[in-house]
Structure formats: structure tokens, C-alpha cells
C-alpha positions in Angstrom: 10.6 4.0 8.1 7.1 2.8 7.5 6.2 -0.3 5.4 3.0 -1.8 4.5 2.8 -5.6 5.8 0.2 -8.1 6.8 -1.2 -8.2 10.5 -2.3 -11.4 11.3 -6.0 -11.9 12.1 -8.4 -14.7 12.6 -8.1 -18.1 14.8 -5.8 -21.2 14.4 -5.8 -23.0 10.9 -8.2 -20.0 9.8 -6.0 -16.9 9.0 -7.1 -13.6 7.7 -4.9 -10.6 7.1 -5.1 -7.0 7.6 -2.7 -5.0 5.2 -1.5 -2.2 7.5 1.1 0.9 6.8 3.3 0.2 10.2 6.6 1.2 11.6 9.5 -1.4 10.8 10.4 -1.5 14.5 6.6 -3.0 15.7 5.8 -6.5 15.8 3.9 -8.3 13.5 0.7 -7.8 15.8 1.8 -4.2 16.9 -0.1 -1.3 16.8 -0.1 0.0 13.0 -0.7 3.6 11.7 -3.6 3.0 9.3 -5.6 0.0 7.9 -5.5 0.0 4.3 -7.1 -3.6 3.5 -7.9 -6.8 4.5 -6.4 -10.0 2.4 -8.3 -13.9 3.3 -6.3 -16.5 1.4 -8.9 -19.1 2.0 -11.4 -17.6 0.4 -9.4 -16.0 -1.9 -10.9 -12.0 -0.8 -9.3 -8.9 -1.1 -10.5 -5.4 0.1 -7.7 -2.6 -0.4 -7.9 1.0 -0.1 -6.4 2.3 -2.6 -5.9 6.4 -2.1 -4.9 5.3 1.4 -2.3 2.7 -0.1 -1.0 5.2 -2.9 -0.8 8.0 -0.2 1.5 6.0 2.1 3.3 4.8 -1.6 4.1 8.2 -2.4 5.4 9.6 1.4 8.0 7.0 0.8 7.0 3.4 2.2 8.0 0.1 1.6 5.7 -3.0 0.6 6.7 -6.4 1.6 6.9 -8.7 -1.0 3.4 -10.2 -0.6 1.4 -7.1 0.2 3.0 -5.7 -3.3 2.3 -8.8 -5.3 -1.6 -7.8 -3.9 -1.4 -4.7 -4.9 -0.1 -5.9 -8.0 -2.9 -8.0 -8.9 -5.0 -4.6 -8.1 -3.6 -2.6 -10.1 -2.8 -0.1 -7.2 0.7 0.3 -8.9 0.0 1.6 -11.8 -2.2 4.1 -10.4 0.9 5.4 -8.7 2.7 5.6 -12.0 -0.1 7.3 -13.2 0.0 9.8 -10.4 3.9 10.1 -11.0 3.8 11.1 -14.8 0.8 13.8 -14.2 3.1 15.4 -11.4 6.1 15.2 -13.7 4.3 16.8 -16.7 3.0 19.3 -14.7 6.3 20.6 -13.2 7.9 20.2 -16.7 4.6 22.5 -18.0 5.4 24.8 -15.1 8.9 25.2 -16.3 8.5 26.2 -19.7 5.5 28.2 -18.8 8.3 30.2 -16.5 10.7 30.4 -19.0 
């Protein structure tokens, strides 16, 4: 299962964070799959990228609580809802274009 979860960056009393799709079994400085932003709570920074993000969103991973309340504040998920109702109303158009 993949997740996307912060990777701790930076030096001591100065941490930055690198939001990262990873495998549940790594460690918290293991070696992720793909970069898909960067998150600095000092200076209050955030770099995401989104069609990476909403790619890994829609093959099925997990966010941890903070990296979703980022994504949140974004507005990264309701791109993905977006993307979800365009696939379903396309099917459905598929359907009764069948029929």
C-alpha cells in the first residue's frame, strides 16, 4: 500500500518537509516513490504537485492526516472530485449511448 506522508528534511530546530507517495513498510526517512511537494512550517511555504498528487489519489493511496489537511487547504481534493464526476458522467453517457 502506498501513502503519501512527510519526509523529514532540514537541520535541528529548523525542519522542512518533503510530501512523498511512499510504501507503508519504509521508514520515515526511507526511500520514497515520487516527490510530490515540499511543506516548511516555519515559514509557513507550500509547493505541491498536484497531477502528481491526484495521480497517486486515484491508483488508490492513503494521505496521512497532515499531508491531507495540506492538500486541503490547496484545494487538491476537490480536483479529485472533479476528476471523479467527469469519469462517472462519462461512463453513464457511454451507457446510454450503448443502449
Amino acid at each position: 500500500m502506498v501513502k503519501l506522508r512527510l519526509k523529514r528534511c532540514g537541520r535541528k530546530q529548523r525542519s522542512i518537509y518533503r510530501i512523498v507517495a511512499i510504501d507503508v513498510r519504509s521508514r520515515r526517512e526511507g526511500r520514497d516513490l515520487r516527490k510530490v511537494g515540499f511543506y516548511d512550517p516555519i515559514k509557513k511555504q507550500i509547493y505541491l504537485n498536484v497531477p502528481a498528487i491526484l495521480y497517486f489519489l486515484e491508483k488508490g493511496a492513503q494521505p496521512t492526516r497532515t499531508v491531507h489537511d495540506i492538500s486541503k487547504k490547496a484545494e487538491v481534493l476537490k480536483e479529485l472530485q472533479i476528476n471523479q464526476r467527469n469519469e462517472i458522467s462519462e461512463i453513464e453517457k457511454n451507457r446510454k449511448g450503448g443502449i
